[in-house]
C-alpha positions as CSV (number, residue, x, y, z in Angstrom):
1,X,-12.7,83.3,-48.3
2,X,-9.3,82.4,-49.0
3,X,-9.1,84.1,-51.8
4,X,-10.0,87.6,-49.9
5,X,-7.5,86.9,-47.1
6,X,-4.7,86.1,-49.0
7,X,-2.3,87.5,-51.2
8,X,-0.2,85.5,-53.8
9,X,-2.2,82.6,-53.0
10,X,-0.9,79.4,-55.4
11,X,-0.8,75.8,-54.9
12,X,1.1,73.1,-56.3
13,X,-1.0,69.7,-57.5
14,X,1.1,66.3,-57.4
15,X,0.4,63.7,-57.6
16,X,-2.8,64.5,-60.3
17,X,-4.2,61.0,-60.7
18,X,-7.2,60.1,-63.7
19,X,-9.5,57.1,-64.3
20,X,-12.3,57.8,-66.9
21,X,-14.2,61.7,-65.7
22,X,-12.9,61.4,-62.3
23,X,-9.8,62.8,-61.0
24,X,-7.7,62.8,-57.4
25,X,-5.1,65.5,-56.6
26,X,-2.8,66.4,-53.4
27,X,-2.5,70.4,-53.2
28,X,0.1,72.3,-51.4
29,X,-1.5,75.7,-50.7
30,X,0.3,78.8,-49.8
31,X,-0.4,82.6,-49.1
32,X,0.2,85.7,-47.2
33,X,-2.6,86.6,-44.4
34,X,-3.0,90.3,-45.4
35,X,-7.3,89.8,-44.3
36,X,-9.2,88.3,-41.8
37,X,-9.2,84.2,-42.5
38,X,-11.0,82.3,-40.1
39,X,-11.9,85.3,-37.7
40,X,-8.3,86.3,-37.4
41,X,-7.1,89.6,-38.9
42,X,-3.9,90.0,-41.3
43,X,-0.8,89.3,-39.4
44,X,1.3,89.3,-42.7
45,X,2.4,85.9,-42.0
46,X,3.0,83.3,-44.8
47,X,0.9,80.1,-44.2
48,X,0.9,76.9,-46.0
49,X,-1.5,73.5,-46.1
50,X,-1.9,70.7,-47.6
51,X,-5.2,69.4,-49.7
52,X,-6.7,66.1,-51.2
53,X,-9.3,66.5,-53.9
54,X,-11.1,64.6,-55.9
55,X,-13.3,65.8,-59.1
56,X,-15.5,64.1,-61.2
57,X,-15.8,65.8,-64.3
58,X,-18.3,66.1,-67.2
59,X,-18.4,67.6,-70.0
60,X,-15.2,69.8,-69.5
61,X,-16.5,71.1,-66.2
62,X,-16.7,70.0,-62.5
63,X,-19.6,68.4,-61.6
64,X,-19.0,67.0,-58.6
65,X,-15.6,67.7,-56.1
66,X,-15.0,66.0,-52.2
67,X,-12.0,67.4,-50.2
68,X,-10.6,67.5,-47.2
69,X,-7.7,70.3,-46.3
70,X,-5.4,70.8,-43.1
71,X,-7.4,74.0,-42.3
72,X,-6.7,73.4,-38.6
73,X,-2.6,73.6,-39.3
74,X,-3.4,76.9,-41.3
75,X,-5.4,78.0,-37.9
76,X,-2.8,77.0,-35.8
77,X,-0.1,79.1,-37.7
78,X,-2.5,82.2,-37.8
79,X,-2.6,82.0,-34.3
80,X,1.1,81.7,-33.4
81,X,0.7,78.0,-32.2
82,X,2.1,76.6,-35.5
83,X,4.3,77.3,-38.1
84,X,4.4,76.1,-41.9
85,X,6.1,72.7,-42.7
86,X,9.8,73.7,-43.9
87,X,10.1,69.9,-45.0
88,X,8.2,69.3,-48.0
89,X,6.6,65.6,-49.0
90,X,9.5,63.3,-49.9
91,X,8.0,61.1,-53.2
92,X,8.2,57.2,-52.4
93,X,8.4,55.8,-55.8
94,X,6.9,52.3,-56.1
95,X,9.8,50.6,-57.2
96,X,7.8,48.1,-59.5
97,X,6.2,49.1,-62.9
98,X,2.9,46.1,-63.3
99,X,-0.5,46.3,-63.9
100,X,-2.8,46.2,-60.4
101,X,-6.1,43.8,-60.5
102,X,-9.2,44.9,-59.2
103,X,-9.0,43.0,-56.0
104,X,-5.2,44.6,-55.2
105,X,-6.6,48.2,-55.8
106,X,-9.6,47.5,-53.4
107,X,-7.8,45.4,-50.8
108,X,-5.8,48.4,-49.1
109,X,-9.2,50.1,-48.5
110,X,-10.9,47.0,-47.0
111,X,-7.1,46.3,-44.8
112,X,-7.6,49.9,-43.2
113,X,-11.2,49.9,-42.7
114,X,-10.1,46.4,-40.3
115,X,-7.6,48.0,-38.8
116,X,-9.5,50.9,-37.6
117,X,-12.4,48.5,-36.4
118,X,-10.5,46.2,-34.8
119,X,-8.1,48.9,-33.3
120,X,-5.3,46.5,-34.2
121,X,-2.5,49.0,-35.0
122,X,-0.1,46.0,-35.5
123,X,-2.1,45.3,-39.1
124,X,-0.1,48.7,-40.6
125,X,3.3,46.0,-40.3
126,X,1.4,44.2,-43.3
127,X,-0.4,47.3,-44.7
128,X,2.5,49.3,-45.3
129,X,6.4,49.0,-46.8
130,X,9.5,49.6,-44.0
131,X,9.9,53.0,-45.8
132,X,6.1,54.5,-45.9
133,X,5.0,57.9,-45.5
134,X,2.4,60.2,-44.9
135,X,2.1,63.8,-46.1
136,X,-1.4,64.4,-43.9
137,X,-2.7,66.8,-41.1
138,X,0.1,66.0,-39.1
139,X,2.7,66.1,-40.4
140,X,4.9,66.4,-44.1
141,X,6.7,62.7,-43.8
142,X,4.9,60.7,-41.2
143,X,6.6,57.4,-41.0
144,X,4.5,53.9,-40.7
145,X,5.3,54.0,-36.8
146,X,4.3,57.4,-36.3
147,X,1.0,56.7,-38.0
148,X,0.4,53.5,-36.2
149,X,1.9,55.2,-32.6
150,X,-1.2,58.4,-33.2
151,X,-3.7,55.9,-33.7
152,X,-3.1,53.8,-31.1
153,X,-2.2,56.0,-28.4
154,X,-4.1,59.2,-29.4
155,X,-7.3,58.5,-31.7
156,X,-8.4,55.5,-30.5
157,X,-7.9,56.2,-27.1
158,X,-9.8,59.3,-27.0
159,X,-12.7,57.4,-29.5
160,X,-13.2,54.0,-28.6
161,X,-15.9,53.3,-30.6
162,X,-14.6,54.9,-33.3
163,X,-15.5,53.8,-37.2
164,X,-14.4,54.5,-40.9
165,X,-16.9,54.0,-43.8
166,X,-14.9,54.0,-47.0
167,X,-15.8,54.1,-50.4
168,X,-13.8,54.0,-53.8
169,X,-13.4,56.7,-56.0
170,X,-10.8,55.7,-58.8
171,X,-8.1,53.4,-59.3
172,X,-5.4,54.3,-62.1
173,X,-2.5,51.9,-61.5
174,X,-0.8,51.7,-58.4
175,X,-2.5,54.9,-57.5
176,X,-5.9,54.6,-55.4
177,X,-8.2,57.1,-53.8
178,X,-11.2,56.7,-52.1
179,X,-12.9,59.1,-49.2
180,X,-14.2,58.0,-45.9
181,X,-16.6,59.3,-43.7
182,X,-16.0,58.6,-39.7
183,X,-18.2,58.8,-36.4
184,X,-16.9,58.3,-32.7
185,X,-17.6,59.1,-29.3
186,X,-15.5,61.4,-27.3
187,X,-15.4,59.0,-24.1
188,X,-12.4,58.0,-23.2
189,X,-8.8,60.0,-23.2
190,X,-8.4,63.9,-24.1
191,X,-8.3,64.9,-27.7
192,X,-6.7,68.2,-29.0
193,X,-6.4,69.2,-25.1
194,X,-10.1,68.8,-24.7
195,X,-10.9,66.6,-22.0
196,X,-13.6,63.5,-22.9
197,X,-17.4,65.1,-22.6
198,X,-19.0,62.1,-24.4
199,X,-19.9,64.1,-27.4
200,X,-20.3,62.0,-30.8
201,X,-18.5,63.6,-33.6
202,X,-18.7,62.7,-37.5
203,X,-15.6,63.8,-40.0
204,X,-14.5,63.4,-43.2
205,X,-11.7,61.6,-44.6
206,X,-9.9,62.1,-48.0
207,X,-7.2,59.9,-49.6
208,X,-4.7,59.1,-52.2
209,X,-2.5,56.0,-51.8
210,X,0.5,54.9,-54.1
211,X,0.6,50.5,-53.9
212,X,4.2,48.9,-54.3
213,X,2.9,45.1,-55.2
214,X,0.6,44.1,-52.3
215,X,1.2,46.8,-49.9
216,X,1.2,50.9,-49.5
217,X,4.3,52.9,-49.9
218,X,3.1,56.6,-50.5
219,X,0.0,57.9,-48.5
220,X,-1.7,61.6,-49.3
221,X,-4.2,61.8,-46.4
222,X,-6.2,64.6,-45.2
223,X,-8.8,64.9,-42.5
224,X,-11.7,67.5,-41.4
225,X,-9.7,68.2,-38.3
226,X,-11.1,71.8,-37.7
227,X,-14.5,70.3,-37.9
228,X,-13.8,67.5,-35.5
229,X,-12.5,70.3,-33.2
230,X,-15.5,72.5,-33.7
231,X,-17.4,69.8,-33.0
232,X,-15.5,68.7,-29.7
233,X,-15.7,72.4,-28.2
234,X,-19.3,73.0,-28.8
């Protein structure tokens, strides 16, 4: 679909993270919208997003391949109610060079999972570093507050119930991903302007985090956004 919509499509792939056949990128996509995308014809405009994908690979060739894109920030800037992030990701670099056990690469996974269950937005203080960021759905360089402010005042409000299954996908270093499936119910504030109809929703989570010793200093997150919308206005 893209690929009919838009000219000079390219994306950029860093960081490109490996652990045996299996593989975790972040993509920065760009094109032109010279045909219809999403139901809206060509405006000409340029439009960008961001991706996290993760392959597993075998025998040369992709065998298997979970993403998640910002599909509802390309949507947005087709429709004149967004425009493409002039700010790209700033890197975070870990600062230490050390080998990562087991349990460290698995502990961030099992400290956001809490965090989400026990809508205890105060945990990200000992999740993440002073100077963490974000490059996800909303934003280029979201800062540990910002992320912590949106869950607490806008997700978890809107889903009380809400809940993230996780699962591991590779470790290599102080580079983790692993993809999440989530479910809530639409019951309590308004989400994306949509007042609270007490639909349950399911959406897909995709992520890549860089550690520095026991905590997170570099976060590639992407979420199934248009979906949850779609889902919300049916």
């Amino acid at each position: 679909m893209a690929l009919g919509a838009l000219n000079n499509l390219s994306a950029r792939y860093e960081p490109i993270a490996a652990a045996g056949s299996r593989l975790a990128a972040h993509a920065t996509v760009s094109g032109v919208h010279s045909g219809e995308f999403f139901g809206v014809a060509a405006t000409g405009k340029t439009v960008s997003w961001r991706e996290v994908h993760l392959f597993d690979i075998r025998e040369g060739r992709i065998a298997g391949h979970w993403m998640d894109a910002a599909l509802l920030a390309a949507y947005l800037q087709l429709t004149g109610q967004g425009q493409p992030d002039t700010e790209p990701p700033r890197p975070v670099p870990s600062g230490l060079s050390r080998s990562y056990t087991t349990a460290e690469q698995q502990a961030p996974l099992d400290a956001y999972t809490s965090m989400v269950a026990g809508h205890d937005a105060s945990a990200a203080t000992q999740l993440y570093t002073d100077d963490y960021l974000q490059h996800g759905p909303f934003g280029p360089n979201i800062t540990r507050d910002e992320f912590e402010a949106g869950n607490r005042d806008i997700v978890w409000k809107a889903m009380p119930d809400i809940s993230i299954q996780l699962d591991p996908f590779l470790a290599d270093g102080e580079i983790v991903a692993y993809r999440g499936l989530g479910q809530g119910t639409h019951t309590g504030a308004g989400l994306f302007s949509i007042p609270p109809g007490g639909k349950h929703v399911t959406f897909t989570e995709t992520h890549i985090i860089r550690l520095r010793g026991t905590r997170v200093c570099e976060h590639w997150l992407q979420v199934d956004l248009l979906g949850l919308l779609s889902q919300l206005q049916s």
